[in-house]
N, CA, C and O atoms as a GROMACS GRO file, in nm:
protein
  436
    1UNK      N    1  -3.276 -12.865  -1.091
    1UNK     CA    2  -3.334 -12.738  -1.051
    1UNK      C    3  -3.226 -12.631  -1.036
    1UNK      O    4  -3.247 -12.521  -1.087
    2UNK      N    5  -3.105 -12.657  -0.966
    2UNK     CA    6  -3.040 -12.564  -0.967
    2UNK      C    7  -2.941 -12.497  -1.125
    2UNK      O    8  -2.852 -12.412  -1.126
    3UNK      N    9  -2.999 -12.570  -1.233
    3UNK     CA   10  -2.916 -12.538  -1.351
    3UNK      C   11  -3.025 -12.444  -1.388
    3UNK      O   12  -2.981 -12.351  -1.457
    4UNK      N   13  -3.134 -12.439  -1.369
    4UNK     CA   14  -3.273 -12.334  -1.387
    4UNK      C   15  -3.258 -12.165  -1.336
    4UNK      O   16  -3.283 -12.055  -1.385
    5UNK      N   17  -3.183 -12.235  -1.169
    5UNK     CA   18  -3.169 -12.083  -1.091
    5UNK      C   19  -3.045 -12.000  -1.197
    5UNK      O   20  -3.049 -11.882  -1.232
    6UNK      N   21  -2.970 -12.073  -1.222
    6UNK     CA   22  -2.847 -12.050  -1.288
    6UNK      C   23  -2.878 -11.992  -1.382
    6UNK      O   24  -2.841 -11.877  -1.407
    7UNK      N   25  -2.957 -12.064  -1.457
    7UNK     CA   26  -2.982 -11.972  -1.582
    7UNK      C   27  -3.068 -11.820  -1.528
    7UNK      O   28  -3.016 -11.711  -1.553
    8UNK      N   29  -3.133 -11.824  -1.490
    8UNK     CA   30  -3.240 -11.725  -1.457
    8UNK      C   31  -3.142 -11.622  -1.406
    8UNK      O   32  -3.172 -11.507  -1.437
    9UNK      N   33  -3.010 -11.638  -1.321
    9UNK     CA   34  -2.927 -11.547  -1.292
    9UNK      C   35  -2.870 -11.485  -1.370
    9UNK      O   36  -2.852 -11.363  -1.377
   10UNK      N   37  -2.818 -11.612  -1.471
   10UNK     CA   38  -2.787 -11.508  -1.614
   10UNK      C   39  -2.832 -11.471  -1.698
   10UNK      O   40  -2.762 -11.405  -1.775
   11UNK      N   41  -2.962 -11.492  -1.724
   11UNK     CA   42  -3.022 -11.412  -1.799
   11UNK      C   43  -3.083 -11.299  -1.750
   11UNK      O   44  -3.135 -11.232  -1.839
   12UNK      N   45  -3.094 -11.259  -1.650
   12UNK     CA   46  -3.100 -11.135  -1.511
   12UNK      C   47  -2.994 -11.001  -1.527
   12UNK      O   48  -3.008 -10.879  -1.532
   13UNK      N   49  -2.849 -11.125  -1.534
   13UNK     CA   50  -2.724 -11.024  -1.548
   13UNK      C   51  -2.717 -10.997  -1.689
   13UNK      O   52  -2.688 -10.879  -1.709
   14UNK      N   53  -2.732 -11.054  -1.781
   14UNK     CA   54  -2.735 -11.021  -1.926
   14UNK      C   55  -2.777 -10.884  -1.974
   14UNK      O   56  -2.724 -10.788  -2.028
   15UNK      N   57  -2.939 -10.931  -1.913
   15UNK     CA   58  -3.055 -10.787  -1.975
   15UNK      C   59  -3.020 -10.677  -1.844
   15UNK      O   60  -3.095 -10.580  -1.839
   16UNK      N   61  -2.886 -10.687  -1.711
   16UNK     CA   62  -2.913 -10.572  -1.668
   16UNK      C   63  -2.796 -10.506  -1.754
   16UNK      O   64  -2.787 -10.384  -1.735
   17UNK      N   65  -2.730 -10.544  -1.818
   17UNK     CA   66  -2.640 -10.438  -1.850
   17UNK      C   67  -2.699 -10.374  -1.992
   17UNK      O   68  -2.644 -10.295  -2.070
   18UNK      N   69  -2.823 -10.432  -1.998
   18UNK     CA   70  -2.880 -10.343  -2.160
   18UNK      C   71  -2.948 -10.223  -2.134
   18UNK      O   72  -3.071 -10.229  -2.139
   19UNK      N   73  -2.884 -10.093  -2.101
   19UNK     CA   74  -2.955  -9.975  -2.080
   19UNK      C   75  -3.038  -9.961  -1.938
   19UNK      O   76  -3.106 -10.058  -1.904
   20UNK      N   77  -3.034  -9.863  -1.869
   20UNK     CA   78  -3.146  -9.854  -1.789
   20UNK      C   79  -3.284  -9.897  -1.802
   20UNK      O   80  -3.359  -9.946  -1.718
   21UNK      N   81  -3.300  -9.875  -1.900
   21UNK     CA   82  -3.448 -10.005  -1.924
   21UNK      C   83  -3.424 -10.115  -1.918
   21UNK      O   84  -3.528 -10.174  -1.892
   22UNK      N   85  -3.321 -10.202  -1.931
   22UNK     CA   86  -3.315 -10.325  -1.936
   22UNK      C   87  -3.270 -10.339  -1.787
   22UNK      O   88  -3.343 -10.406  -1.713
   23UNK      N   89  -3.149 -10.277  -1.732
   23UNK     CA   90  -3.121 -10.269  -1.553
   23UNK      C   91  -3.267 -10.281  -1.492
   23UNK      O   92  -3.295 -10.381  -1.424
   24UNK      N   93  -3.366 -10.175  -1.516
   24UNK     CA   94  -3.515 -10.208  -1.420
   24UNK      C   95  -3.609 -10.341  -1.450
   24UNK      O   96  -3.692 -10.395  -1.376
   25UNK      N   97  -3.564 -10.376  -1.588
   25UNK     CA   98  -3.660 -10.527  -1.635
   25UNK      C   99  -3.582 -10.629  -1.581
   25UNK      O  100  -3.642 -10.736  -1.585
   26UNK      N  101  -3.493 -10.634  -1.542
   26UNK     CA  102  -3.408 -10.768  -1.485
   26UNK      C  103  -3.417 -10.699  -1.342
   26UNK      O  104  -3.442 -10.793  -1.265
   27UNK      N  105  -3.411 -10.604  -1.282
   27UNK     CA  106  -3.457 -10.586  -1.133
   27UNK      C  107  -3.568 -10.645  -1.108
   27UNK      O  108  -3.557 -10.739  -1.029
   28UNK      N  109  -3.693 -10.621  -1.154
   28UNK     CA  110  -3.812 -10.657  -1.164
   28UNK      C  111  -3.806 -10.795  -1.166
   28UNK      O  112  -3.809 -10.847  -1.054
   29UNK      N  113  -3.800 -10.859  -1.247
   29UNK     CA  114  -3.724 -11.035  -1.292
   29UNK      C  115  -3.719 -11.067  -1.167
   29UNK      O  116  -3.810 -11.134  -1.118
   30UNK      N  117  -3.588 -11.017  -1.076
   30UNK     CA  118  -3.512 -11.083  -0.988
   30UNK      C  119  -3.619 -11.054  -0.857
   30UNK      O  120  -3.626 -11.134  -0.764
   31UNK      N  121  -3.687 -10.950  -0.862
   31UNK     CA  122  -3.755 -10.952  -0.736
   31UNK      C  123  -3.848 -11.062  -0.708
   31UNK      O  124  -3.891 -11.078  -0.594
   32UNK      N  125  -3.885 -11.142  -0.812
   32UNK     CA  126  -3.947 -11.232  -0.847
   32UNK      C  127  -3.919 -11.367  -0.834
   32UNK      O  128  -3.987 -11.467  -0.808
   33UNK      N  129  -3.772 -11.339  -0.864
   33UNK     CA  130  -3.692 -11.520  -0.825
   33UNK      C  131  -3.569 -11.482  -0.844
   33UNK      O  132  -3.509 -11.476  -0.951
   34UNK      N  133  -3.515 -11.447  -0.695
   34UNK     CA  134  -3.402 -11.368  -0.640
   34UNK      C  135  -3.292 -11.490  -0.699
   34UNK      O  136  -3.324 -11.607  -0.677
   35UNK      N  137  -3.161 -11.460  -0.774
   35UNK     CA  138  -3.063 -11.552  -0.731
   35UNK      C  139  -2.922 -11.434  -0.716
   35UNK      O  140  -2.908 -11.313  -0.736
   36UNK      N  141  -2.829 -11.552  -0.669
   36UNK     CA  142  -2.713 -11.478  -0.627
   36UNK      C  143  -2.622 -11.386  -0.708
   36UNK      O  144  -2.553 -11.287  -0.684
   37UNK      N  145  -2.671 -11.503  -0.871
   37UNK     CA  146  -2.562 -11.408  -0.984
   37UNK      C  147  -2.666 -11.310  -1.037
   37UNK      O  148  -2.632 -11.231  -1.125
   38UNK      N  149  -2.769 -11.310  -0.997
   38UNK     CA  150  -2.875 -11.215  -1.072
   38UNK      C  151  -2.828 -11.052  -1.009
   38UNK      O  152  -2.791 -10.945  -1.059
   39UNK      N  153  -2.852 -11.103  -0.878
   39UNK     CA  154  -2.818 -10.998  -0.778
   39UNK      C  155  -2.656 -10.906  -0.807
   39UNK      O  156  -2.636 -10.788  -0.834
   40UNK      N  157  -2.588 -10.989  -0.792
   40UNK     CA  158  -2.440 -10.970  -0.823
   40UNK      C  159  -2.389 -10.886  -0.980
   40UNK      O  160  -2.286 -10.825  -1.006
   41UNK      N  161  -2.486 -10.910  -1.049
   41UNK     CA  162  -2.486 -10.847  -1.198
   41UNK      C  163  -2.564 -10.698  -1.195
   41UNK      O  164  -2.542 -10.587  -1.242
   42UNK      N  165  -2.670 -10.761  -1.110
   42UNK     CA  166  -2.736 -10.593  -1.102
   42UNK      C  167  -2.695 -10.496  -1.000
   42UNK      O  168  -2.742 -10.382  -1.012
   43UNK      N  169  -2.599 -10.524  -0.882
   43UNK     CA  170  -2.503 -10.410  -0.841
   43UNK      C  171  -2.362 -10.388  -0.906
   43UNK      O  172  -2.291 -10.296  -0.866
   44UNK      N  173  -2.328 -10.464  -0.995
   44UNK     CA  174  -2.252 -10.436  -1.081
   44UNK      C  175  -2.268 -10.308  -1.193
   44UNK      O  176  -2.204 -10.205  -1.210
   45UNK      N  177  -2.402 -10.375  -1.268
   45UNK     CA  178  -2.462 -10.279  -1.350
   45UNK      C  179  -2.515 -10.100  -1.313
   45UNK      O  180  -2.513 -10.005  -1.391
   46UNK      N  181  -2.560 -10.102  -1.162
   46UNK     CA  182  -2.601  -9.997  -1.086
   46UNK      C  183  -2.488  -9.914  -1.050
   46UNK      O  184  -2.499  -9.796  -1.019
   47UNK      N  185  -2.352  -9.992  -1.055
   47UNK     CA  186  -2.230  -9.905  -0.989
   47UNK      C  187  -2.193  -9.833  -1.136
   47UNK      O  188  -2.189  -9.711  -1.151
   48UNK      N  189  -2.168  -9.933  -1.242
   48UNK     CA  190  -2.099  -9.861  -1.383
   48UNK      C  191  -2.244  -9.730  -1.413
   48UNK      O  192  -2.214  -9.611  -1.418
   49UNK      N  193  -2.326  -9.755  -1.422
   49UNK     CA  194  -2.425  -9.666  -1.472
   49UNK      C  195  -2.389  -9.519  -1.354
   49UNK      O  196  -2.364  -9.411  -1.406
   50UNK      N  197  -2.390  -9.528  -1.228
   50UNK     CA  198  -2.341  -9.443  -1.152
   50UNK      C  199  -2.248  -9.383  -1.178
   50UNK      O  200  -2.246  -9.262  -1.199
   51UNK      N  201  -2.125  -9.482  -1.184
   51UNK     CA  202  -2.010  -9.414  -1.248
   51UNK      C  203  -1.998  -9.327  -1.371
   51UNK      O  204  -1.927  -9.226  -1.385
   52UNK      N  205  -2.071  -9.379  -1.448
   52UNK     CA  206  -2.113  -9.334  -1.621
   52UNK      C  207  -2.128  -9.208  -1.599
   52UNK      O  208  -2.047  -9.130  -1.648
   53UNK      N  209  -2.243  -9.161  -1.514
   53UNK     CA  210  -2.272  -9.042  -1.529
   53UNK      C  211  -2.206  -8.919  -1.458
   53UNK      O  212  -2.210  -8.801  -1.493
   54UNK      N  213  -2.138  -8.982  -1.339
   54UNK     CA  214  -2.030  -8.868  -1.262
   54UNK      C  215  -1.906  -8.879  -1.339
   54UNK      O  216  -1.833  -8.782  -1.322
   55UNK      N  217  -1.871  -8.946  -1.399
   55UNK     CA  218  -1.733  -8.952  -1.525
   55UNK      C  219  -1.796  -8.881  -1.657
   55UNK      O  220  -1.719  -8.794  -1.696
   56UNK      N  221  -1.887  -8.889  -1.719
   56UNK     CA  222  -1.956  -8.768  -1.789
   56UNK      C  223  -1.957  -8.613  -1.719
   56UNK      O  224  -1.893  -8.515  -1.757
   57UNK      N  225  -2.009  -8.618  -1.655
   57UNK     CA  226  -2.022  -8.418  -1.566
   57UNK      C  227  -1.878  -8.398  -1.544
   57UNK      O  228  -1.828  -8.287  -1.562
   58UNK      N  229  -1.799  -8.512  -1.501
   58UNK     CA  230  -1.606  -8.446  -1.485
   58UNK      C  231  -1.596  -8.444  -1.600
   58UNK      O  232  -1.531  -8.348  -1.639
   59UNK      N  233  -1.648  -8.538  -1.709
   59UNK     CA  234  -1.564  -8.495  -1.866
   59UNK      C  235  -1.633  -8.370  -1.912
   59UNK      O  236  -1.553  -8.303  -1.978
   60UNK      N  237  -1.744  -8.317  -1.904
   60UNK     CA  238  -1.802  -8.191  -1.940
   60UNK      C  239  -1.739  -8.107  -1.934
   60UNK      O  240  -1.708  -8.028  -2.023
   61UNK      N  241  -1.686  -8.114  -1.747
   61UNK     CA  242  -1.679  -7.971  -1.693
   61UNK      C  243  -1.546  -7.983  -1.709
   61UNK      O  244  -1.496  -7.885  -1.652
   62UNK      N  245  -1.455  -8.057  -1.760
   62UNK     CA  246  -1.300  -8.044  -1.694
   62UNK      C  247  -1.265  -7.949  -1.836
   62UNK      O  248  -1.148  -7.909  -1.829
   63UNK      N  249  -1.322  -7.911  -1.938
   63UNK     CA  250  -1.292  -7.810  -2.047
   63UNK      C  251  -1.210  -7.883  -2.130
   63UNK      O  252  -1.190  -7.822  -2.236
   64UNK      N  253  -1.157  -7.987  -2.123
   64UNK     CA  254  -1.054  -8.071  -2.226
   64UNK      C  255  -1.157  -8.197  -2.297
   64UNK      O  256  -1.215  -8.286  -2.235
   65UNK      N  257  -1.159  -8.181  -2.398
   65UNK     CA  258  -1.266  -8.295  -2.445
   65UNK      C  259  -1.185  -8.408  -2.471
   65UNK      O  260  -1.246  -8.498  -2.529
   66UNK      N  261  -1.072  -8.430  -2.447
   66UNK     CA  262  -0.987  -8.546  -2.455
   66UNK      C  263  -1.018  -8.629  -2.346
   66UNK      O  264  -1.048  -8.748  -2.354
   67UNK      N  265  -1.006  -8.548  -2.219
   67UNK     CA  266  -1.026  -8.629  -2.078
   67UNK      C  267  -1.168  -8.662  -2.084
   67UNK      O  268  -1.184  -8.775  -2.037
   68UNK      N  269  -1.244  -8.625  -2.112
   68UNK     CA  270  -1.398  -8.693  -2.128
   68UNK      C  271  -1.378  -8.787  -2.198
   68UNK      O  272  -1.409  -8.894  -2.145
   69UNK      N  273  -1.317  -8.798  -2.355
   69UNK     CA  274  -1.335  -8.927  -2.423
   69UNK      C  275  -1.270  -9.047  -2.359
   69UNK      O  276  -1.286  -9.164  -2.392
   70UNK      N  277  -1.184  -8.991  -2.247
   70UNK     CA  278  -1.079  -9.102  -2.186
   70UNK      C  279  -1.169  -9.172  -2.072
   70UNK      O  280  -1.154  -9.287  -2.030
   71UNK      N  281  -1.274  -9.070  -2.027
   71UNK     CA  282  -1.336  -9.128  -1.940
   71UNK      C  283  -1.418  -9.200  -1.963
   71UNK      O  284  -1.426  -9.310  -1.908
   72UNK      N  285  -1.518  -9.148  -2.069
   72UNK     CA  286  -1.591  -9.217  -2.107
   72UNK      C  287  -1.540  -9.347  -2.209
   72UNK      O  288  -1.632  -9.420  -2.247
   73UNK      N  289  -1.417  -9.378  -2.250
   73UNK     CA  290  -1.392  -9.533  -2.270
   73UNK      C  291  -1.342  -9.608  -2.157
   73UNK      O  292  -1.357  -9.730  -2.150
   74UNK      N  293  -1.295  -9.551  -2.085
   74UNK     CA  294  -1.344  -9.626  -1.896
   74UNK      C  295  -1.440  -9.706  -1.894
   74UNK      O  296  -1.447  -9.825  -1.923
   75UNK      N  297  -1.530  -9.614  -1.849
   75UNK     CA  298  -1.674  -9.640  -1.866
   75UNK      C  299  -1.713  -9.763  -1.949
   75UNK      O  300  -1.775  -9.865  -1.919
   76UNK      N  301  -1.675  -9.734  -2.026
   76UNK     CA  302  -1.716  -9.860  -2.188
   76UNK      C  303  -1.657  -9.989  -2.169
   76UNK      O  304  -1.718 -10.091  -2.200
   77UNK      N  305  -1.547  -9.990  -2.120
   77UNK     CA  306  -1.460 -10.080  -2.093
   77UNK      C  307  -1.476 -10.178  -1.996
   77UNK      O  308  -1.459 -10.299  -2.010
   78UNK      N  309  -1.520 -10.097  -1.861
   78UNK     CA  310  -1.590 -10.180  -1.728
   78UNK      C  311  -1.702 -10.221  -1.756
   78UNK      O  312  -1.726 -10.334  -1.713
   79UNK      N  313  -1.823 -10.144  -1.845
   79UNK     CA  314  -1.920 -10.244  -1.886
   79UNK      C  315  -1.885 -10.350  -1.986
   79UNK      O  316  -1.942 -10.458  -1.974
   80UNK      N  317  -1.791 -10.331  -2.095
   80UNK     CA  318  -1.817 -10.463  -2.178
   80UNK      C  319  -1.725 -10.578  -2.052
   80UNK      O  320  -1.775 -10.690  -2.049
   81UNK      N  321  -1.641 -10.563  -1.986
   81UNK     CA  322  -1.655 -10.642  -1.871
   81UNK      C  323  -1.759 -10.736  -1.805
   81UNK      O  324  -1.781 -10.857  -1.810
   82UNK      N  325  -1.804 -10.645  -1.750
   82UNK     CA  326  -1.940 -10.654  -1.660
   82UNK      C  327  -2.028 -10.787  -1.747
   82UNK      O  328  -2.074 -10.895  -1.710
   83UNK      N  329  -2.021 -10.710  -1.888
   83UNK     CA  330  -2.143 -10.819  -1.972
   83UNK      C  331  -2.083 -10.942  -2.030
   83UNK      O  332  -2.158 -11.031  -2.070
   84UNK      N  333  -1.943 -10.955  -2.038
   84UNK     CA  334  -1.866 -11.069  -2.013
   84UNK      C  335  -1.859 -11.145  -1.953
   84UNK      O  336  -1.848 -11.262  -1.991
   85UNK      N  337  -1.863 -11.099  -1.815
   85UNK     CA  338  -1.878 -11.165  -1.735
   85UNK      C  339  -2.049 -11.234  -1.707
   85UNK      O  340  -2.068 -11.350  -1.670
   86UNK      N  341  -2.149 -11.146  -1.732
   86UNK     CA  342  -2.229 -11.200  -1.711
   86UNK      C  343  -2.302 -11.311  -1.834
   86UNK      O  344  -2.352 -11.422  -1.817
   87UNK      N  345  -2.291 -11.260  -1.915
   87UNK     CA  346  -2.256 -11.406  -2.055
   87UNK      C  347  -2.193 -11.508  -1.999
   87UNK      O  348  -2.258 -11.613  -2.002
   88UNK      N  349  -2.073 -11.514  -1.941
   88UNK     CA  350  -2.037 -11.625  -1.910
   88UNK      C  351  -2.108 -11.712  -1.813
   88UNK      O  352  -2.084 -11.832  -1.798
   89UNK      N  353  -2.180 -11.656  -1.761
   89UNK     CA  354  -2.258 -11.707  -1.613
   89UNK      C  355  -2.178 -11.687  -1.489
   89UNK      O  356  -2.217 -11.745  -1.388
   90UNK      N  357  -2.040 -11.588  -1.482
   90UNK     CA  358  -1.970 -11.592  -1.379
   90UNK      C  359  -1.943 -11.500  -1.259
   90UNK      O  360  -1.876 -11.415  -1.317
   91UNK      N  361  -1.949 -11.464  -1.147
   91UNK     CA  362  -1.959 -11.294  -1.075
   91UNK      C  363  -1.759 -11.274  -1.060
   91UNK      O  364  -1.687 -11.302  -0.964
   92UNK      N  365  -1.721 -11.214  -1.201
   92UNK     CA  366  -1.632 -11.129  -1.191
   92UNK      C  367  -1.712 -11.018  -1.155
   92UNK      O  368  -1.821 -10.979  -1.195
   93UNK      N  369  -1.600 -10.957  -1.036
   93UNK     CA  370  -1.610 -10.815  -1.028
   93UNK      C  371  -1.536 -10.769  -1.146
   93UNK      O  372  -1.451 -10.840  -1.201
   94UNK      N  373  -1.571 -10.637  -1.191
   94UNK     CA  374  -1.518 -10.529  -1.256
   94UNK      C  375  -1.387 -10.447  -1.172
   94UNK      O  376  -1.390 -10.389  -1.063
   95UNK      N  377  -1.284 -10.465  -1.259
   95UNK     CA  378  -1.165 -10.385  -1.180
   95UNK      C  379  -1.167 -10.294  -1.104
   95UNK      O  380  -1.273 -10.234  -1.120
   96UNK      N  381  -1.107 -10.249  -1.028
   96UNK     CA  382  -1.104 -10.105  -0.945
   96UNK      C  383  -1.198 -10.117  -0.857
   96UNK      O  384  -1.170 -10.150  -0.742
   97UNK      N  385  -1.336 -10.088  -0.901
   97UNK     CA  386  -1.421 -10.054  -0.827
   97UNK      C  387  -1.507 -10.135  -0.790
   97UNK      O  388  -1.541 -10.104  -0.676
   98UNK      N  389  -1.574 -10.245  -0.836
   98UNK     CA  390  -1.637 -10.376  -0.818
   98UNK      C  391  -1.669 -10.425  -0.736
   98UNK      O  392  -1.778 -10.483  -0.731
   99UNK      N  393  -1.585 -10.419  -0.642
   99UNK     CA  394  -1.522 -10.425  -0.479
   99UNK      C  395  -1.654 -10.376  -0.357
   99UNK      O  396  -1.722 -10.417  -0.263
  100UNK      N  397  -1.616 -10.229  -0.464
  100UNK     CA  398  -1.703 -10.137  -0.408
  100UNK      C  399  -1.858 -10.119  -0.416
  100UNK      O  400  -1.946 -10.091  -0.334
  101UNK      N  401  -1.855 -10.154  -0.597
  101UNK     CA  402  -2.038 -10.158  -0.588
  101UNK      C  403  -2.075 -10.286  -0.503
  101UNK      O  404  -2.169 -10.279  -0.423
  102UNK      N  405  -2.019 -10.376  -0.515
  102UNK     CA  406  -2.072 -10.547  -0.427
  102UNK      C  407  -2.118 -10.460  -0.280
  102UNK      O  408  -2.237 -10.481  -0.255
  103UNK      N  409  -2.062 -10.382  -0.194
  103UNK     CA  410  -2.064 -10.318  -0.050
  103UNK      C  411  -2.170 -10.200  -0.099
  103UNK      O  412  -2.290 -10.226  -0.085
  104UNK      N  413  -2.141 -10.103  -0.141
  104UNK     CA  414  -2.254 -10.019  -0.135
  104UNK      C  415  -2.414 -10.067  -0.172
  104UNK      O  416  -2.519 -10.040  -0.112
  105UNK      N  417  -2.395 -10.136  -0.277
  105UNK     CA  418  -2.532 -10.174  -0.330
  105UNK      C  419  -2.595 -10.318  -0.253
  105UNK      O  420  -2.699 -10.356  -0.307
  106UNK      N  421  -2.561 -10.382  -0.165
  106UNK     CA  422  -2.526 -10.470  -0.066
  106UNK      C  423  -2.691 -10.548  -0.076
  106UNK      O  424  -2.728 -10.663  -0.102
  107UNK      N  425  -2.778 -10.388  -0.034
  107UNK     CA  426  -2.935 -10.407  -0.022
  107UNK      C  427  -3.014 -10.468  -0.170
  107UNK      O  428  -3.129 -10.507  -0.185
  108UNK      N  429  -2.902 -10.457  -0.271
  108UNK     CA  430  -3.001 -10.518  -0.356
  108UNK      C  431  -2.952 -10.645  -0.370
  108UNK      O  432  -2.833 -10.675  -0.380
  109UNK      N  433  -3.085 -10.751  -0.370
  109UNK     CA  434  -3.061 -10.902  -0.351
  109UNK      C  435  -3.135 -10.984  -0.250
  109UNK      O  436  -3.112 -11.104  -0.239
   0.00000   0.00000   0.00000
């Protein structure tokens, strides 16, 4: 039974890092049959998507379109992470900040 929960976690963390549509279909999933790596993938996924978009409006507004492309392969970088990790079946945090979505996003799970 517990190689079942396992899977169900990763296939949870898988489909959350596929777009905001896929983040709310594996929320949904998990509200259903909560596990730990499910949970752990989808405040992962909720922090980079956060990040995504306040590292977009600084790359907009900062007038240098270099520093946007820099940000936005940030961005790119912590998610193909993220979905590495969750392929593997494992809760790496994502560098830097990881730390941080695990604490803020705390309530989901």
């Amino acid at each position: 039974m517990a190689e079942t929960t396992s899977d169900n976690g990763k296939t949870i963390g898988i489909i959350a890092y596929l777009t905001l549509i896929g983040w709310i279909i594996a929320f949904v999933m998990h509200s259903s049959n909560k596990t730990e790596l499910g949970a752990f993938h989808l405040r992962q996924m909720l922090g980079i998507m956060i990040l995504g978009i306040v590292l977009n409006i600084v790359g907009t507004f900062s007038g240098v379109q270099i520093i946007g492309w820099i940000l936005w392969a940030f961005a790119l970088v912590l998610w193909i992470l993220g979905l590495m990790g969750a392929l593997q079946g494992e809760k790496k945090e994502i560098p830097i900040v990881g730390e941080h979505f695990q604490n803020w996003f705390k309530g989901i799970g």
